[in-house]
ZALOTI-980332 format. One record per residue: x, y, z of N, C-alpha, C in turn; residue in three letters. Coordinates in steps of 0.05 Angstrom, whole numbers, plus 5000, padded with zeros to 4 digits. Example, Ala and Ser with C-alpha at 12.3 -4.5 7.8 and 13.67 -1.06 7.14 Angstrom:
526448865156524649105156526449345156ALA525749555142527349795143525850015157SER
***
This chain:
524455175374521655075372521454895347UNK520454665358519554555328517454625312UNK518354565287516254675263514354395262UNK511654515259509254425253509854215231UNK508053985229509153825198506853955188UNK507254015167505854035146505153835117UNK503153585127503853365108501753415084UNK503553325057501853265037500752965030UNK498852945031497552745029497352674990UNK497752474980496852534946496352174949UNK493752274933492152034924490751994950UNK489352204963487852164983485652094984UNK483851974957481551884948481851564949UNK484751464952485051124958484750994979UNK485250784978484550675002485550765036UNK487550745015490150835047490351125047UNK489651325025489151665037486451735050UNK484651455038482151575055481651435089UNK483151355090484351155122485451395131UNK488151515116489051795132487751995147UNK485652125122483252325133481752245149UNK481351975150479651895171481551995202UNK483251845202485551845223485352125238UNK486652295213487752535214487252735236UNK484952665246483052915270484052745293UNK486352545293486552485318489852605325UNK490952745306494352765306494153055299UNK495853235312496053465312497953525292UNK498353475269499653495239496953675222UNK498653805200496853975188496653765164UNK494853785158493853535130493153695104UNK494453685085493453805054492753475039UNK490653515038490153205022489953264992UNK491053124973489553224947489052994919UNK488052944905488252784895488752914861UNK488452694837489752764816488953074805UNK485553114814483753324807485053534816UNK486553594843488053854856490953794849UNK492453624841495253644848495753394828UNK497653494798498253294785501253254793UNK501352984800504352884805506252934799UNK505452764776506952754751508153044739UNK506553314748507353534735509253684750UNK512253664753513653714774513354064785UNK513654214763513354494776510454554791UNK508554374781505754364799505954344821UNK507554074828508154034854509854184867UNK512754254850513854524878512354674884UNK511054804862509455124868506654924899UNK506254804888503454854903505354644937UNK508354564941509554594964510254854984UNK511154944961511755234974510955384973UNK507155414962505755544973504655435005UNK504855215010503155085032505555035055UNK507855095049510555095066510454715078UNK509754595059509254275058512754175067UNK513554035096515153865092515153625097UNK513753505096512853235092510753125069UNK511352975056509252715038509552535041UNK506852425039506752165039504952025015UNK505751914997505951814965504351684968UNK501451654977499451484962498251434935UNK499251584929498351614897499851414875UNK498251274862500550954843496950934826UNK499050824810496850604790497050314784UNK495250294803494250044818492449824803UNK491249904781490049694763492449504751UNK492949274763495249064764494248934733UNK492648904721492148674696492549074668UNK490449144680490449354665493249414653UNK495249454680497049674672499349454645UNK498649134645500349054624499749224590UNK497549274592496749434570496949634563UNK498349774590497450114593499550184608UNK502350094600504750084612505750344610UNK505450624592505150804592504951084616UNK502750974616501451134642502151114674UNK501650734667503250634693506250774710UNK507450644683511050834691510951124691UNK509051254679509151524695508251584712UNK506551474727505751524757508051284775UNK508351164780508750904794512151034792UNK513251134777516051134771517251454764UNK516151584746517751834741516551994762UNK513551984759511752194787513952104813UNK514851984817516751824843518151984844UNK520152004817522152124814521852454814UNK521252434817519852904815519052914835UNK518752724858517052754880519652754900UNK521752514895524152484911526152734914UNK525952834881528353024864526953334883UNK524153384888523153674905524053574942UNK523453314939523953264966526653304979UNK529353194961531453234967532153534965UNK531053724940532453994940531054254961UNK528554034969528454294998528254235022UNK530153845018529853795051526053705060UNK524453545041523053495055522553165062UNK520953075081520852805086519752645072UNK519552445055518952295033516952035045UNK514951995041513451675063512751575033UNK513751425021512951214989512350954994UNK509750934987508750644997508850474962UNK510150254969510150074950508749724949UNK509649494952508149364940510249054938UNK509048814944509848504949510648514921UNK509548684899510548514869513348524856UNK514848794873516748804862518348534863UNK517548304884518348004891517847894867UNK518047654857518147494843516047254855UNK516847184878513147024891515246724890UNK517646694880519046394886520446314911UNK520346584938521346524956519846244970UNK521846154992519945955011520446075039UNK521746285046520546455069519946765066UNK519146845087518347085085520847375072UNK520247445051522147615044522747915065UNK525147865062526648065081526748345062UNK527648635072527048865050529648765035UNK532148705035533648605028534948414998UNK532148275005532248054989532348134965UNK533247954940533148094915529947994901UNK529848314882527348364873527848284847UNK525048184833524548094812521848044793UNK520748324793517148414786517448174757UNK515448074767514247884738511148084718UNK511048324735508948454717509348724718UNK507748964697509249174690509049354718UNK506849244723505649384755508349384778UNK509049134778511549034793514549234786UNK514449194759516849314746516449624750UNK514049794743514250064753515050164775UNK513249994797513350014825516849964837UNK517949794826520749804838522549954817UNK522050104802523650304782522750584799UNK521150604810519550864822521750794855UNK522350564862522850564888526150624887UNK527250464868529950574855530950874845UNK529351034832529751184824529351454854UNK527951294874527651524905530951424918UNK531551234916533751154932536651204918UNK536251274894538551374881538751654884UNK536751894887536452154891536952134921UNK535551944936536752024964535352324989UNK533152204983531652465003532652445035UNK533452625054534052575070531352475088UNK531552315112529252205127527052175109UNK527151965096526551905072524851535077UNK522651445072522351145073520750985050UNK521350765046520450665026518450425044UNK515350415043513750195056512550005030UNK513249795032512749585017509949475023UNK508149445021505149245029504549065014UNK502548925022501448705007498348795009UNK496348674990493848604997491448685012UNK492648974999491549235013487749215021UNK486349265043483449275039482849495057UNK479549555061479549795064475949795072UNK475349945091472549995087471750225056UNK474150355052473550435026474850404997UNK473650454977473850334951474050064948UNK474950024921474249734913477349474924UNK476549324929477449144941477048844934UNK478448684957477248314957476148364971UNK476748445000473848435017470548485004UNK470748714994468348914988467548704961UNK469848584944468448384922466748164934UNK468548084947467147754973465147824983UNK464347984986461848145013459648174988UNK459448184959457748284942456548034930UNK459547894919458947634903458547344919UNK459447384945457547144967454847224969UNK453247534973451347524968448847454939UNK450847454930449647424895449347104888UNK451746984897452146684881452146464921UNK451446324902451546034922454245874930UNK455545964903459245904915460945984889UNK463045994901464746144888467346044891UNK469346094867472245944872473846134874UNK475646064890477346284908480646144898UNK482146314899485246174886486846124920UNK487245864923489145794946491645744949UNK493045764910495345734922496445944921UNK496146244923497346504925497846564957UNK499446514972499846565000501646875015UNK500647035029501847235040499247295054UNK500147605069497847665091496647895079UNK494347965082493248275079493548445101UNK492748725084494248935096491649055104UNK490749185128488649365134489349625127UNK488749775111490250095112489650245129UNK487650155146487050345169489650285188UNK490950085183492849905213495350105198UNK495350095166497550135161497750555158UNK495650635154495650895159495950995190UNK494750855204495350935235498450845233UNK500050735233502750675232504650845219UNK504550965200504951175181504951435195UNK503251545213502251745225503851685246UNK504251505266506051475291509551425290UNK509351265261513051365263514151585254UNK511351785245513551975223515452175242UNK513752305268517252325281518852195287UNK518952005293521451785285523251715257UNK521551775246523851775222525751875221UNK528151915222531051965220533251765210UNK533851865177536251685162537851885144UNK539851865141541551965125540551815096UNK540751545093539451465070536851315065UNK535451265047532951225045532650945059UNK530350865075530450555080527950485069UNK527950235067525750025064524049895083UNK522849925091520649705106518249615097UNK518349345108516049255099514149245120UNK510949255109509149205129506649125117UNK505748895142502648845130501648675160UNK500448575153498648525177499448255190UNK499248115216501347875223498747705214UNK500347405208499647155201500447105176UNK499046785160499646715135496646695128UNK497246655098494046555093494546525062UNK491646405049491546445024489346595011UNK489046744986487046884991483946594982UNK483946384981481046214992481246225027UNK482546175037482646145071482046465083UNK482546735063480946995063477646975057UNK478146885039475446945033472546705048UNK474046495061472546365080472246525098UNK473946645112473746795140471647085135UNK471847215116470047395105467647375099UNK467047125092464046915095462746945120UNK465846725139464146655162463446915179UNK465347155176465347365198462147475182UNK461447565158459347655148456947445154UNK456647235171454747025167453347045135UNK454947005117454046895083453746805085UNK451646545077451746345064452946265040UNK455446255034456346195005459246065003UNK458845854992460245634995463445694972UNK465445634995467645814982469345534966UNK470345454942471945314933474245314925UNK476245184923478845274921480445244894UNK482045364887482345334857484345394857UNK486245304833488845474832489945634816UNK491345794816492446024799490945884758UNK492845744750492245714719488445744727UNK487445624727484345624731483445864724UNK484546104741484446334738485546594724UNK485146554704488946674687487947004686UNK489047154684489647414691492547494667UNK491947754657494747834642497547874660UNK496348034684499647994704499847744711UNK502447724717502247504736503147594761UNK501847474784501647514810503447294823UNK504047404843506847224867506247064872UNK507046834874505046594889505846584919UNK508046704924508146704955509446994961UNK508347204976509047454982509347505018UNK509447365025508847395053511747555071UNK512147805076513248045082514047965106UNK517148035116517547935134518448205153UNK516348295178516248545190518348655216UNK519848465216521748475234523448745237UNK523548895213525549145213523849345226UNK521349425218520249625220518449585255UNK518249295256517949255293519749415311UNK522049255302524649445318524749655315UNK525749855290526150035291524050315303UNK522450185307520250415310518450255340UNK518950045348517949905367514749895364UNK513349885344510449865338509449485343UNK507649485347506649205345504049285332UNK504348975296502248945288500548895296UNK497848905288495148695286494948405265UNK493648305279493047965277491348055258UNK491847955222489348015202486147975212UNK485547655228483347645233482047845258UNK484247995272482748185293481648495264UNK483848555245483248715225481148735204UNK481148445200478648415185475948435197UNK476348365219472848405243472548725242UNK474948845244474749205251473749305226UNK475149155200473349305175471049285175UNK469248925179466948895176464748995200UNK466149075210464449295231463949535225UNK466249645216466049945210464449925184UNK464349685163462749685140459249585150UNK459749565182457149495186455549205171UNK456748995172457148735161457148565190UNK457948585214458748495241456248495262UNK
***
């Protein structure tokens, strides 16, 4: 008989753990959700004990520190969640055999490609966010959890927490126009598209060693050609302008081109994405904006 999954959910207060719980009443998996308040990562005997009280064999790693400008300042904290919490999370996963789901992130790229990066390609974080995030993904693939995956995203949005969508939707109402950066190109990610996806391969997962996939939502774009379509779908009135990166300076620096190339994780799992602009209509519906 097969055993029940028993998944741990951590950082279920984000975008993409609160997409899960939403999900969750549709998949017959047992769900422990918890966020920093129930379950510190970072504190490894916290986490065995409170696994093997809950007979948990599956996680799935939502939990990162995600403030991208912040974390150049606060590089500290960053690399302990983003990277060692990784590593305590890989190191319980491999010593009792459980399934590892670690979602990561376009920055570990460098942003100089001119096509879509393969999981393959070589990495090269230009910010500390970037650099944690692929030291956290290194340090799971060197421990080696068995059925084990590493999901890369881009440009995460969400009917919940803070966001570009949910910024666009506030400050088109506020201002008359606004400048948007067009030369940053890749696609956004719906976490509802990408949590339902998460949820349907995890019996499928089967590897001797850890893999990589990437995923995000099909098409190209830039985020001004986002934030027009976010306008027009919200009927705003507010006139979007285009600007480019220096204009806008920021302490990280961000990719100028991230655009994820989904070919592995099609195949292997035979899923077909969503078209961003069918994803973005589904957020602004469910945000009641449509």
């Amino acid at each position: 008989m097969t055993k029940p999954l028993n998944i741990l959910i951590t950082g279920s207060n984000g975008q993409l753990g609160s997409e899960l719980r939403e999900l969750s009443k549709s998949y017959r998996y047992n769900f422990f959700f918890t966020d920093r308040s129930e379950l510190d990562i970072t504190n490894y005997e916290d986490v065995r004990k409170y696994i093997e009280e809950k007979s948990i064999n599956t996680i799935i790693n939502c939990a990162a520190y995600t403030a991208v400008d912040k974390a150049e300042s606060d590089a500290e904290l960053a690399d302990k969640i983003n990277h060692r919490a990784v590593k305590k999370l890989a190191k319980i996963s491999q010593e009792r055999d459980i399934k590892l789901i670690h979602v990561s992130t376009d920055y570990v790229f460098d942003g100089r490609n001119y096509k879509p990066y393969c999981e393959e390609y070589q990495t090269n974080p230009q910010s500390v966010y970037g650099q944690t995030k692929l030291d956290g993904e290194l340090e799971m693939i060197k421990i080696n959890p068995k059925d084990s995956i590493i999901i890369r995203t881009s440009w995460v949005y969400s009917s919940f927490g803070n966001n570009f969508v949910k910024t666009m939707l506030r400050l088109g109402r506020d201002k008359d126009s606004l400048g948007v950066i067009f030369d940053q190109v890749g696609t956004p990610t719906y976490a509802k598209d990408l949590a339902k996806t998460i949820l349907d391969i995890l019996p499928k997962i089967s590897n001797e060693k850890v893999e990589i996939y990437n995923y995000s939502n099909e098409g190209v774009l830039s985020w001004y050609d986002f934030a027009k379509e976010i306008m027009k779908m919200a009927k705003i009135e507010c006139e979007i302008n285009p600007i480019e990166t220096y204009q806008y300076p920021t302490p990280a620096k961000r990719p100028h081109f991230s655009l994820l190339n989904k070919a592995k994780i099609k195949k292997d799992f035979n899923i077909t994405i969503p078209f961003w602009k069918d994803s973005l209509d589904d957020c602004l519906r469910t945000l009641k904006v449509r």
